[in-house]
N, C-alpha and C positions, 0 to 999 in steps of 0.2 A: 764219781757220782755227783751231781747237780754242782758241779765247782761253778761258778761265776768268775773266776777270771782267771789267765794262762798261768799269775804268779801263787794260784794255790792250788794244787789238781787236791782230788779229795781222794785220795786211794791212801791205802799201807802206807807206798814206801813211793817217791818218785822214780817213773820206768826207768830204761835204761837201755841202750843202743852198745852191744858189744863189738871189737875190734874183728873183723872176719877175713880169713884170705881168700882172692877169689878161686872159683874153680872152673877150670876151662872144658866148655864144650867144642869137638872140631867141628862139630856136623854144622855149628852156626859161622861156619867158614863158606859155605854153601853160597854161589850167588846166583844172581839174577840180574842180567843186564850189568854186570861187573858191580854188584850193591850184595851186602850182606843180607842175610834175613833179618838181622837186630836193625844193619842201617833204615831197610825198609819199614822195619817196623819202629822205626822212632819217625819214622819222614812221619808216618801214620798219624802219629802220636806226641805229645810233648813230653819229653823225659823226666819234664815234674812227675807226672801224670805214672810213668813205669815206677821209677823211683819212689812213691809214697806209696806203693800196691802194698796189698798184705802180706804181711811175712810171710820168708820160703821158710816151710815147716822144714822138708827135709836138707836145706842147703844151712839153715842155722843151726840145725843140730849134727850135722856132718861136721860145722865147721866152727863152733863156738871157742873151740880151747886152741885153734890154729893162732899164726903168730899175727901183727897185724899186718895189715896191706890194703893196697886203694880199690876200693869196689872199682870194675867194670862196667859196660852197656850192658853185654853180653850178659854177665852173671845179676843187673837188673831185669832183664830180660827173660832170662828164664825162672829167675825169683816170681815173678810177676804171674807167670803161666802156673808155673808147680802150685804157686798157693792159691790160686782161684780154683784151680782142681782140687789139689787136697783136702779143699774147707768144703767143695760142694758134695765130694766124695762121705767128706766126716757127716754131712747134716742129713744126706742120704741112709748112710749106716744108720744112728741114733732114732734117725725116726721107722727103719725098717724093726729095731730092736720094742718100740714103745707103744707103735701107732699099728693096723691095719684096716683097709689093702695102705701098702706103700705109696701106689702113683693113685693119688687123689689128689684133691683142690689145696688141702695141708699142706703139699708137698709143694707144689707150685708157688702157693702165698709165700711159705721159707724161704723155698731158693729166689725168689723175686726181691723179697726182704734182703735176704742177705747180700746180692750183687747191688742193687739199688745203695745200701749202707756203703758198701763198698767204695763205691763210684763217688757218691755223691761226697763221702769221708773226706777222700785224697785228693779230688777238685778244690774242694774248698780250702784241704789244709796239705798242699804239698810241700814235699821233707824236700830241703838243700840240694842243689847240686851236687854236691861233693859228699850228700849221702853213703855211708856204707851199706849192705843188704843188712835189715833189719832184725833185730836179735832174738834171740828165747824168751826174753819178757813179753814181747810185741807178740809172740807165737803164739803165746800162754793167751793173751788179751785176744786174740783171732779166736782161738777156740774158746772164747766167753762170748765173742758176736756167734757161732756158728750154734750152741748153746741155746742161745735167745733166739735164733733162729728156729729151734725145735719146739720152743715154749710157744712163738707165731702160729705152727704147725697144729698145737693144742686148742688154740681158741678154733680155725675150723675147722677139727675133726669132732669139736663137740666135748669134748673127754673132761668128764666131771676129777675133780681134783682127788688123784691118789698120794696115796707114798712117793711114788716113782718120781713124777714134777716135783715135789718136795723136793725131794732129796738133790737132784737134776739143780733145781734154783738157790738149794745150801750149796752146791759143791760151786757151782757159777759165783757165789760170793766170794768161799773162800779161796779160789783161783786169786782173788783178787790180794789175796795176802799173797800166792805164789812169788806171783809177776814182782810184785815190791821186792820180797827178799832175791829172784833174780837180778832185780837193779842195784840192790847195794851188791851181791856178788859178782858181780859182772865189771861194775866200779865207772858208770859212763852213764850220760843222761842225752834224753832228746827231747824238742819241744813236740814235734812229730808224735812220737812214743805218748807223751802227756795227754798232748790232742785225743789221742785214740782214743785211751783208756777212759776218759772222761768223756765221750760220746759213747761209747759201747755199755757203760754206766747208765747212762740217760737212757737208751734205747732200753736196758734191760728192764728201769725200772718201769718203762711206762707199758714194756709187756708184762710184765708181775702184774700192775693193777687192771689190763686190761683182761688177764686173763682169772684173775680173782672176779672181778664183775663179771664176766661172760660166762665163766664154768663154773665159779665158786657161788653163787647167786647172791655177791655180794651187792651193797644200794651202790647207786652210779655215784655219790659223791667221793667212790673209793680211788676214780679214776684219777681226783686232783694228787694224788698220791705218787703220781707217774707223770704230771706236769710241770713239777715248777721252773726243771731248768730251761724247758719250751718257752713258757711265759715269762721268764727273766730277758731271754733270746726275742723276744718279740716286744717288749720293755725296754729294751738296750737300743730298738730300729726308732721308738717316738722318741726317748731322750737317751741321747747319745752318753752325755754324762756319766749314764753306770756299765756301761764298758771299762771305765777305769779300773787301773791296777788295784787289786787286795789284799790285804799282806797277809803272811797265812794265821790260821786261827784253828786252834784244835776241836773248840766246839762244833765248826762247821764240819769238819770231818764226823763228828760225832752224830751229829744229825742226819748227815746224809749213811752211814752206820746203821743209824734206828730208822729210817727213811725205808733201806730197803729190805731190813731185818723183820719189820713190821710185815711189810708187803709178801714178805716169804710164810710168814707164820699163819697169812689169810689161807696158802694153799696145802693146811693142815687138814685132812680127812675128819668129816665132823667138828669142828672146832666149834666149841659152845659161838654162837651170834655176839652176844651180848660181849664174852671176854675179847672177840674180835674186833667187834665196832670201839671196843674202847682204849684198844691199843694201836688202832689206825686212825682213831680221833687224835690219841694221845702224838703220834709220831709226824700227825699233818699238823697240829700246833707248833711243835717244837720246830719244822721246818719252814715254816714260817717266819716264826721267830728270828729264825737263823737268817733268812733272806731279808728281813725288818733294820735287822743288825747291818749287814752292809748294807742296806739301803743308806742307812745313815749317817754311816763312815763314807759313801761316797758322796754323800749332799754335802757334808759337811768340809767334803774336800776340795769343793769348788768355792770358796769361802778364800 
């Protein structure tokens, strides 16, 4: 959540990438003009591009506890397919369970949102060549983007704030402790994995206050709430300067904590106004504060 720089992600526990063996498909022995389907589809594509896709839901839970061994094409390749289905499949289920009719404009704007996130994620931040397929922490983090994908879903079907989102955007946080103790279990780190977690963070919080203003009839200055790691990102392109390394800091986790705990408590059924507004005043100070603080430590670091 709103980390400012790669050497502090703001979650639990730093993610984590486990060792996986791969598993072989024949049917992608199949050719075409004496070329595989994988070779095809890498000519297609750049293998960063396969290689950073979202986690195979069912190929890292098939194969978490296996011994280790060198990822594949092949098993990036089908990694790549399985989980853009399985996440479109999950965001489908959840909203046929929450929302009705199912195929409306909600449904469109989610899955738009969520391939869009998707694509745009792993261009910008593709994992190593010599990447393994991606583990149960990263799985965990996929279904917190498909999650926030349902909450996109919320703002236009209109759906004033129940229980249901509540609870939907408590369980989306505490997933966030999952993934952490998946990474210390697991016993292996990526910067990939990091990347993620701290974009799918960003994205969730600035749906929380989008959809607090839209459905919760909160004032529009709730929306700064779900900004600042936008505006730090667009502060880093005038002066380059705060791009710099951060060294980690426990408050800032802390903040980004009440940052989006705040944000969750907006989409409480009835919540008195007044206890609202002063606890999303209170959590947009403190997050300020928090980015004021490295501001300063990085001015001060060009000295």
């Amino acid at each position: 959540m709103c980390s400012r720089s790669s050497a502090d992600v703001c979650t639990v526990e730093q993610l984590t990438q486990p060792d996986i063996a791969p598993i072989n498909f024949p049917w992608l022995a199949l050719s075409a003009n004496g070329k595989s389907l994988s070779s095809i589809w890498n000519d297609l594509t750049e293998v960063t591009f396969v290689r950073a896709s979202i986690p195979s839901f069912f190929i890292a839970l098939a194969s978490s506890a296996r011994p280790q061994a060198t990822n594949t094409r092949d098993d990036a390749f089908i990694s790549f397919l399985i989980s853009i289905g399985v996440g479109l499949a999950a965001l489908v289920g959840l909203q046929a369970v929450l929302f009705a009719p199912v195929l409306s404009i909600g449904l469109l704007a989610s899955v738009a949102f969520y391939t869009m996130s998707v694509a745009g994620f792993v261009r910008r931040f593709p994992v190593e060549h010599h990447s393994r397929i991606l583990g149960l922490a990263n799985v965990v983090t996929t279904f917190r983007l498909v999650v926030t994908g349902v909450l996109v879903a919320a703002i236009f079907h209109q759906s004033p704030v129940s229980w249901s989102l509540f609870g939907l955007a408590a369980i989306n946080l505490a997933l966030d402790g999952v993934d952490g103790w998946l990474a210390r279990y697991q016993g292996s780190s990526s910067p990939f994995g990091a990347r993620f977690d701290v974009e799918v963070d960003s994205l969730f919080a600035l749906t929380l206050a989008l959809v607090a203003w839209l459905n919760a009839d909160m004032p529009f200055w709730i929306v700064a709430l779900g900004l600042p790691r936008y505006i730090f990102f667009i502060a880093q392109q005038v002066f380059p300067w705060l791009a710099g390394d951060l060294p980690p800091r426990f408050s800032r986790k802390l903040a980004c904590v009440l940052q989006i705990g705040a944000l969750i408590a907006l989409l409480v059924p009835n919540v008195p106004l007044l206890l609202a507004h002063t606890a999303a005043a209170a959590a947009l100070a403190i997050v300020a504060w928090s980015f004021a603080v490295d501001i300063r430590h990085l001015r001060q670091s060009m000295v």
